[in-house]
N, C-alpha and C positions, 0 to 999 in steps of 0.2 A: 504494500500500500504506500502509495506517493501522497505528502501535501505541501505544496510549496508554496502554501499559507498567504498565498493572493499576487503570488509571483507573477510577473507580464509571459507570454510567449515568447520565446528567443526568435527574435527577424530571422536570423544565418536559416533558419528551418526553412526558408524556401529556396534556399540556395541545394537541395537535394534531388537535385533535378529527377530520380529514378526510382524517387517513393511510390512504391502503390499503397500502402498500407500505416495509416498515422490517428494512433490512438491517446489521445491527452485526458478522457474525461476520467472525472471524480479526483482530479489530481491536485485541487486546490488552485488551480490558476485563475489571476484577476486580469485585469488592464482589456486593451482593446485586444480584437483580435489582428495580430497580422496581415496586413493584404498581400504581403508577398508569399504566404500561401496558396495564393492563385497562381503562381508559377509553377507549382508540381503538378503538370500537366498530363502525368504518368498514373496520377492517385485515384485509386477506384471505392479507396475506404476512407472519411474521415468524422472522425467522432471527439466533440469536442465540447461535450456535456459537461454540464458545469457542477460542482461542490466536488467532495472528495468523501475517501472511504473512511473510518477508524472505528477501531474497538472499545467498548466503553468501561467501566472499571470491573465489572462483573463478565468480561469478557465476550459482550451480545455485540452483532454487527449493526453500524450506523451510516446513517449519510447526514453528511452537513452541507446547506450550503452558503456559502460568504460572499464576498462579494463580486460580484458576476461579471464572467467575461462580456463585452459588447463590444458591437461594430454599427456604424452607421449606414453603409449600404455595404451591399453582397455585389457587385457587378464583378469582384474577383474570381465568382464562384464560374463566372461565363471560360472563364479559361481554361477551368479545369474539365476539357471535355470527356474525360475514361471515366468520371463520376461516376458511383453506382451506389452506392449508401453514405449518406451523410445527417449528424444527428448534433444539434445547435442547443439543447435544450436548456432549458434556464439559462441559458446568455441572455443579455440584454440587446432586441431586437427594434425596440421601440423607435427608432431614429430611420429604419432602412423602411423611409414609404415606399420604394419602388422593390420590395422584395419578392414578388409573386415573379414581375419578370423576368429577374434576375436567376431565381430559382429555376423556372420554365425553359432555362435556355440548355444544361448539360442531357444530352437525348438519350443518357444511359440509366439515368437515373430511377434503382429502384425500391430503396427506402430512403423516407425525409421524415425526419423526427423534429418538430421546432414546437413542443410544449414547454408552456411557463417562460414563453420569449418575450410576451410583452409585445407584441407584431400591432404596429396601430391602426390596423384595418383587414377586412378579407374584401375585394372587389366583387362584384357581382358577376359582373359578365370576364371572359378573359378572350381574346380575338383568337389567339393558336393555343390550343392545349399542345403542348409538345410531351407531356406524361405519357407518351407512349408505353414505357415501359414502368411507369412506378406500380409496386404491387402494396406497399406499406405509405401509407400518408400517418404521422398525428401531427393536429394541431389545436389538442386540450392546453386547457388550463389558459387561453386567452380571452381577453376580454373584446370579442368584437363587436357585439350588440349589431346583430346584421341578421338577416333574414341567410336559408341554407342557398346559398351560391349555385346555380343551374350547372358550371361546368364543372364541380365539383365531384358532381357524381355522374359525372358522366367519363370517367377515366375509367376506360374500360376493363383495363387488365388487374384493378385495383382486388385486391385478395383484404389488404387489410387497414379499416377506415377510424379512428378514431378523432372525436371531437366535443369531448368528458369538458363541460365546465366551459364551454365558449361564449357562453353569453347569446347564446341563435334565440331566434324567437322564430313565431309566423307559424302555419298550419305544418302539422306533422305527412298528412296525407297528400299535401302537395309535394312535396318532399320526395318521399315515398315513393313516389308514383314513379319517380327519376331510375328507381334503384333494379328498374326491368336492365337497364342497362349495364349494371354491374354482375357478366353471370358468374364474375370467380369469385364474389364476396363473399369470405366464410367471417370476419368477425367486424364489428360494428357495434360503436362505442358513442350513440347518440347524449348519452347521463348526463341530469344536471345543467339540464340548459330551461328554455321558456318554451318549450312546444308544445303547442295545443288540440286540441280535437283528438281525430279517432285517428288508427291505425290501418290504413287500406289492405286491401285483399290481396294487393300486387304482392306486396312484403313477405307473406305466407309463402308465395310460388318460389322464394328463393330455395333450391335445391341443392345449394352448398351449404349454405350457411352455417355456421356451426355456434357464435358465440353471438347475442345481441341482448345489450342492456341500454333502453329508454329511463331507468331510472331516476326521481327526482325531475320529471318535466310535470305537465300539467293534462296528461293526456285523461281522455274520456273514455274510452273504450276499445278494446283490445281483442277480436274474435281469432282465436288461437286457430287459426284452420287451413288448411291445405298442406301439400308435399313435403314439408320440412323434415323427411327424415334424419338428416345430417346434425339437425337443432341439439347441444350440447349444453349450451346454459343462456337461459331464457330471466332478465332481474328488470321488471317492469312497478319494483318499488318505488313509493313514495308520489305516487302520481293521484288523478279521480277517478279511477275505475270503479264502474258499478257494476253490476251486474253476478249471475252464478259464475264461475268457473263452469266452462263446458264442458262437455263431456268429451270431446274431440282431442281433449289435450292425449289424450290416451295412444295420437300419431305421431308423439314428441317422443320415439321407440327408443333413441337414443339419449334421451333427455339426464342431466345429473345436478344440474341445478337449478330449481322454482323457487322464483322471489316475487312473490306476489305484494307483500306486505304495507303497511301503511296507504292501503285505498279504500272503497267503500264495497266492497264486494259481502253477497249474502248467501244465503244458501246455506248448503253442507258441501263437508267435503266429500268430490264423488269420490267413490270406490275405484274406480280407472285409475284413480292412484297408484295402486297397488302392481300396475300393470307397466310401472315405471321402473323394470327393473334393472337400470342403472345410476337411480337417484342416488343422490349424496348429501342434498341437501335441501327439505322443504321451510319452504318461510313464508307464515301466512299471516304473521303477528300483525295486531291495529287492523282487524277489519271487522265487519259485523256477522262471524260467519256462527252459523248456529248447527242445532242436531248434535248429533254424535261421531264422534272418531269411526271412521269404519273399519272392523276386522280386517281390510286389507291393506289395514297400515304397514302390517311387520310384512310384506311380500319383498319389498325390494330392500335383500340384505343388505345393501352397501351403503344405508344410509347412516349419517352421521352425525345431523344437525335435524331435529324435528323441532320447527320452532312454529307455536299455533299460540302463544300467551293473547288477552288483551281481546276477546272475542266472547260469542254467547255461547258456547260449548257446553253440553249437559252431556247427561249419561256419564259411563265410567270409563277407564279407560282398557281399552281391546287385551286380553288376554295372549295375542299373538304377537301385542309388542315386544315381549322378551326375547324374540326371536332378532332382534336388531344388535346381532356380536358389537356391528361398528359405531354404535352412538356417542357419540363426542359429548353431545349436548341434546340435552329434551325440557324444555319450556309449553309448560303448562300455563303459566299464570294467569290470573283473573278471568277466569271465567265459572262456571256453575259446573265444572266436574265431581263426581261426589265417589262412593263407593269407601270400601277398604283397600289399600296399597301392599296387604299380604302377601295374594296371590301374584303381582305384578313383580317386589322383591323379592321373593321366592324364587319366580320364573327367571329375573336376573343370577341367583346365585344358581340354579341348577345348571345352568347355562356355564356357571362361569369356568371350569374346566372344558370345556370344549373350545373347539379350536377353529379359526378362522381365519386362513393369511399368517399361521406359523403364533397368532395372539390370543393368551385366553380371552374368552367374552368377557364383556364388560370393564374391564382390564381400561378401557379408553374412555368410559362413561366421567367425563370429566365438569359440565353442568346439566345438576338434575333441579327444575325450578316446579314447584308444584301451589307456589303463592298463591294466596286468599280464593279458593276451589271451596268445595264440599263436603273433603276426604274426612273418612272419621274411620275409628277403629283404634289400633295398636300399629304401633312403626315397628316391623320386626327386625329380629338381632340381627337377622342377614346384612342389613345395609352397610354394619361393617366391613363387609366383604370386597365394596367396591372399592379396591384402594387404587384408581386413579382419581376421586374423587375430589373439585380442588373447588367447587360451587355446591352449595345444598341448602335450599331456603323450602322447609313447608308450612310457613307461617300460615296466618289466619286460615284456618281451618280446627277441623273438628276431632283432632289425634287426641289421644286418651293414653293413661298408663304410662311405665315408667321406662328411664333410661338408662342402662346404665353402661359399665367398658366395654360388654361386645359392641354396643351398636358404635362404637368409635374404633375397635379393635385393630381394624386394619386400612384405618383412613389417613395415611404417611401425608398425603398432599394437600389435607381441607387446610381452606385458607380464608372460605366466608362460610358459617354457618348459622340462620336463622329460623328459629323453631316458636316465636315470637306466639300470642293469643294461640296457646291450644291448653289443654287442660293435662302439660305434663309435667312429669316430677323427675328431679336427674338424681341418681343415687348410685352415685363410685363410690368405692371405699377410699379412707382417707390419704392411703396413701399410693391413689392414682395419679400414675404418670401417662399424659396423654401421648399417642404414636404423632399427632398432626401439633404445630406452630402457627395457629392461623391468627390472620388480619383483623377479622372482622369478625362477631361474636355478639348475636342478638339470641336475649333469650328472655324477651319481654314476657311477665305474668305466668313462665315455667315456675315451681318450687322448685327452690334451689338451698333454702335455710334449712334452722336458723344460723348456721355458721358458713359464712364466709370461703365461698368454695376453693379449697388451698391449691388445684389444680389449675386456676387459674395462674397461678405465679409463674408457671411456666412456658404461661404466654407471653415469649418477651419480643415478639412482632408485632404486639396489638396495636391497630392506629384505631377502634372502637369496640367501645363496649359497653353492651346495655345489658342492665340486671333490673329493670324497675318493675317494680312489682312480683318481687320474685322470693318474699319473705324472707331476706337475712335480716341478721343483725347483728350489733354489737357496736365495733370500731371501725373504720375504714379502716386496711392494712395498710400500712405502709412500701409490703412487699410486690405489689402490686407493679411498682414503677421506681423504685428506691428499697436497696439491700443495706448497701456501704457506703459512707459518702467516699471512703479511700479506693471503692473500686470503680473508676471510672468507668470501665467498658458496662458493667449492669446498670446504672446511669443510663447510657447511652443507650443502649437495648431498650428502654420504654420511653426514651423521650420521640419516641414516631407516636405515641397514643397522641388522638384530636380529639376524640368524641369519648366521654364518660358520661352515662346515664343513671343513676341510681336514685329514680323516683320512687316514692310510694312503697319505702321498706321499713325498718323501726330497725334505723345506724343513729350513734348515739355517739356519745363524743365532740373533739374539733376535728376540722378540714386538716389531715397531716402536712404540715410545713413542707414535708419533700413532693408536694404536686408540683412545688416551685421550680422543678427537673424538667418539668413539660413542655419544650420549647415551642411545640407544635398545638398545643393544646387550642381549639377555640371552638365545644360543645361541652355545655356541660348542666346535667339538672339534678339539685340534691333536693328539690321540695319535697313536704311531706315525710317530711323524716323526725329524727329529735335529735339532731347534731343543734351543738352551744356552740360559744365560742367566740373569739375573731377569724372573719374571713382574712385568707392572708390577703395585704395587699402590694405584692412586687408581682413580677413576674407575667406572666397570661391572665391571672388575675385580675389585673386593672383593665382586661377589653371585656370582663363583663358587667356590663352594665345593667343588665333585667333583671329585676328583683324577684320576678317570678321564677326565677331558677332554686330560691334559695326558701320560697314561703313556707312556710308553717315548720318549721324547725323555731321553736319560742323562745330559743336561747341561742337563739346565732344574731351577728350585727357587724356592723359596718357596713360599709359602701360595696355594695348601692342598698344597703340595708340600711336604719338606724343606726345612730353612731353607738361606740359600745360606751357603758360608762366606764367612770373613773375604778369602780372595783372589778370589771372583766381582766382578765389578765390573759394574754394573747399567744399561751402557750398552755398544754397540760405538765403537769407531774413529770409525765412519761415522755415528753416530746425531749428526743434527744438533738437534734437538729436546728438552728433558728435560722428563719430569715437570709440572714445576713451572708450562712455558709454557702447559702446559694448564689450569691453574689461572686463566689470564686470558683463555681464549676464552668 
């Protein structure tokens, strides 16, 4: 990995009269671009995208970008006639008004990559298309505010069209209607523009096609029909769609990704679903769709992602879904599902030695969301089982019965768990150490008392946690977020908590001095409790300001509470720490 942290390009580089092949991006270079790069008139590749590559401290790949190569026109590109891929991207393009013709002139040219250029217009009409042979166009990520260009789709040999975020407006089916003309088009990247109306029938007749997301415009209506067997991933979210899902989708033979999501589509989902056996991923989230899941959910094993939350969905859920080895993710939430979840985690852990692709099942069930549904019953011990599990929220519902270490026994990855409004009780023994470190930790109106669950301590990733209403009492521990003031690193380990909830329990006591540790601190509600005291006032302390965080505790004060009197004393017996020591962590 190169970065030469906003270095110009060295001129002598076109002095190489016999390059074909010249690669600079993600390399960190800044300044103009060279125009005597137009002299390698030999060069058939040039790629000179902009930011650069680097590894971040925990060792994950990144791109950055700084400040951006630009040039004012391109007429140098006219010289390089052996062009055949060339890729400008996030350079600064803004200044070359005449770049369409400039571009138009090298007659080899077969991919042009100029997104995030900043290009301060697309023309309408253009008098020679000379794209004879471009097969890849993008030109996302600009801001043209232009209606879609007639000669743009009319480049015949174009294989691959993207225009993600251009700012188009103007009717979709006029458009459209252009794209008889492109018959090698397999992908097309219309998303996140202003297009409106319906979807013409021409669009269907594409018999290449393979990849096409309208995503994010403002379309109307969408009749999935005709020849598309080639159709591979179909994401027509975030638009107005009304209407059922048809039953036709069932000719998308090849189909692996439906993204229906955030329109207004009603009905049920049909069962031709299930006839989609190369899906991987449904997504129907935010729409009004009602009825029941259909038994022929679990048909196409290879799916991964079942996301239906945010709908009027009743009945229970299919008995066949356990049959899905590959679920990454399954999203339930908000709607009217009810039943018990026995039989469905049962059907996960039977499953889960068996083998699919060399991986046990379930082994990849990574979020399981089942929020504010209908489900009642007992949460059985199986759900231990799933140890890729790193999401599990079955709040608001109607779970019963107790918790205890199997149902966490082999869950190495949980990292948000929310079991919030149901009527359960968690009961490890005292000297449970959990398998999982997680983030996030809601366990609103569980029984959890009356002592202070010491398993918590060993969450030293938590950035929240809610226990209100969850009947402890006693002290606020201090172990919580503060061991040693001498060992810095456990210090550190809890100063990522933001959010502390502990409403409506009976904690007694002061606020421990060492919350003063919280750098990050800014949620916090102790009302309804019988903590005294002085609130402390350093630290994350003084941004809160709502007194309702702190009411009906009768013997707590200060700001933003009542001031305390002259005989409170702003420290217990037992407080070993003051103030002040937190002034020097």
């Amino acid at each position: 990995m190169n970065n030469f942290s906003g270095a110009s390009i060295p001129e002598f580089i076109g002095s190489l009269m016999h390059l074909e092949y010249l690669n600079l991006s993600k390399a960190g270079f800044g300044g103009p671009i060279p125009l005597q790069i137009g002299n390698l008139s030999s060069l058939h590749y040039l790629d000179l995208r902009g930011g650069y590559m680097f590894y971040d401290q925990v060792g994950m790949y990144s791109e950055y970008y700084p400040i951006a190569l630009h040039v004012n026109d391109l007429q140098w590109l006219s010289r390089i006639t052996s062009l055949q891929y060339l890729d400008l991207s996030f350079a600064n393009l803004s200044k070359a008004s005449n770049w369409l013709r400039e571009i138009n002139l090298p007659p080899y040219l077969s991919v042009l990559k100029l997104s995030s250029t900043g290009l301060p217009g697309i023309p309408s009409t253009l008098q020679h298309v000379n794209f004879t042979s471009l097969t890849m166009l993008s030109l996302s990520h600009n801001a043209f505010e232009s209606t879609i260009p007639s000669w743009l789709l009319n480049i015949s040999n174009l294989v691959r069209l993207e225009l993600r975020a251009g700012y188009f407006h103007g009717s979709l089916s006029n458009a459209v209607a252009m794209l008889g003309n492109l018959n090698h088009l397999k992908y097309l990247d219309f998303s996140e523009n202003y297009i409106t109306g319906g979807i013409s029938q021409s669009l269907w007749k594409n018999k290449y096609l393979e990849h096409l997301d309208l995503s994010e415009n403002q379309i109307t209506t969408a009749e999935i029909i005709g020849n598309l067997s080639q159709l591979r991933h179909l994401a027509l979210d975030g638009n107005q769609i009304s209407g059922k899902i048809p039953e036709n989708v069932r000719n998308l033979s090849h189909l692996d990704y439906l993204s229906l999501s955030y329109n207004r589509i009603i009905g049920e989902i049909p069962k031709v679903i299930g006839n989609l056996a190369h899906l991987q991923k449904l997504d129907l989230l935010c729409n009004n769709i009602a009825g029941q899941i259909p038994e022929t959910i679990g048909n196409p094993i290879h799916l991964e992602h079942l996301l239906l939350s945010n709908n009027n969905i009743t009945g229970q859920i299919p008995e066949n879904t356990s049959k899905l080895c590959n679920l990454y993710s399954f999203e339930l939430s908000n709607n009217s599902i009810g039943g018990d979840i026995t039989r469905l985690i049962e059907g996960f852990s039977k499953r889960f030695n068996d083998k699919l692709d060399g991986r046990s099942c379930f082994q990849s069930l990574a979020f399981l969301d089942l929020n504010n549904n209908n489900f009642s019953g007992t949460i059985p011990e199986q759900l231990g089982q799933l140890s890729g599990l790193i999401h599990l929220d079955l709040s608001l519902n109607f779970f019963t019965g107790y918790l205890t270490e199997e149902h966490f026994s082999n869950l190495t990855s949980l990292d948000y768990f929310d079991l919030s409004y149901n009527s359960l009780a968690m009961i490890p023994s005292d000297g449970w150490i959990p398998s999982f470190n997680a983030s996030y930790i809601y366990m609103t109106s569980c029984h959890l008392g009356p002592k202070f669950s010491a398993w918590l301590q060993m969450q030293t990733h938590l950035k929240s946690l809610w226990l209100d209403e969850t009947g402890i009492s006693g002290k606020i521990p201090s172990w919580l977020w503060y061991r040693d003031i001498f060992d810095l690193n456990n210090i550190n380990d809890m100063r990522q908590l933001e959010s502390l909830d502990l409403l409506m329990n009976d904690l007694s006591g002061q606020i421990p001095q060492t919350m003063l540790a919280l750098n990050y601190f800014s949620d916090l509600n102790l009302s309804y409790n019988n903590l005294s005291g002085r609130i402390p006032s350093k630290g994350q302390f003084v941004t809160f300001n709502d007194p309702s965080i702190y009411i009906h505790n009768l013997f707590l004060c200060g700001q933003p509470l009542p001031n305390c009197s002259i005989n409170v004393s702003p420290h217990h017996e037992e407080e070993e720490v003051d103030e002040d020591d937190f002034d020097m962590i």
